[in-house]
C-alpha positions, 0 to 999 in steps of 0.5 A, spaced: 504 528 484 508 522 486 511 517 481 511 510 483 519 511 485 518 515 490 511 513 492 515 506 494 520 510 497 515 515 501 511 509 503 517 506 508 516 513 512 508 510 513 507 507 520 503 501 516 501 498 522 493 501 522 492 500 515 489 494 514 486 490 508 481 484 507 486 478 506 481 475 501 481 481 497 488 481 498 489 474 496 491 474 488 496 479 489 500 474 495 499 469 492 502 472 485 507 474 490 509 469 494 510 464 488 515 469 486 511 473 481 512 481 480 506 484 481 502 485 474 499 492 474 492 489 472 492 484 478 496 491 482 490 496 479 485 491 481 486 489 488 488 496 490 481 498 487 478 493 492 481 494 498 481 502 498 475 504 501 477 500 507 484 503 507 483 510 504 482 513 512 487 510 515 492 511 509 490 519 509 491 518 517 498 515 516 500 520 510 498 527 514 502 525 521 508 524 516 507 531 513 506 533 521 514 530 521 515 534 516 517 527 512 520 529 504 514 528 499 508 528 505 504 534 502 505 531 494 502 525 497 496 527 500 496 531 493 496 525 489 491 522 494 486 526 493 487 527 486 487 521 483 485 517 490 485 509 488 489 510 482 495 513 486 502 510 486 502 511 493 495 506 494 499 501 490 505 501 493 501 501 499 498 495 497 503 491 495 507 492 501 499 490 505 500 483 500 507 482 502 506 482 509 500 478 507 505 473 504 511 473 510 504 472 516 501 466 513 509 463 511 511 464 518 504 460 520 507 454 514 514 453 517 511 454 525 
């Protein structure tokens, strides 16, 4: 099983670009994020619950073409995910980078 270190750092080996969430569910984490504020667990647990029917494909798509690259970690990954799904370091990882990207789109829009 991943840890919450190596799941962060076996995220960066994930094309995140196909991995969507919905924005308002989102929203708590980001905002949170944007004011500067570690994420808190509860509120993490919470909005990775929300939005891993939605990202549960895609994040399973993106983790089997990181093993097929024979990316460190890809097997543990996909291992975690099916044993403990949406609980996973690694959808919480996921969702916390989703959130952040949620954070720098919407302050590029603000400053433009």
């Amino acid at each position: 099983m991943l840890d919450k270190r190596r799941a962060s750092e076996f995220v960066d080996h994930l094309d995140l670009d196909d991995i969507h969430g919905c924005p308002l569910c989102l929203l708590e984490l980001a905002w949170g994020m944007r004011e500067g504020d570690k994420p808190r667990t509860g509120t993490l647990q919470r909005t990775a619950s929300l939005v891993w029917p939605e990202i549960e494909a895609a994040l399973r798509l993106s983790v089997v073409e990181a093993r097929m690259r024979e990316v460190p970690d890809a097997e543990r990954a996909l291992d975690d995910l099916d044993t403990r799904a949406r609980r996973s370091p690694l959808v919480r990882a996921v969702v916390t980078r989703l959130a952040q990207r949620l954070v720098d789109e919407t302050w590029e829009r603000e400053v433009a």
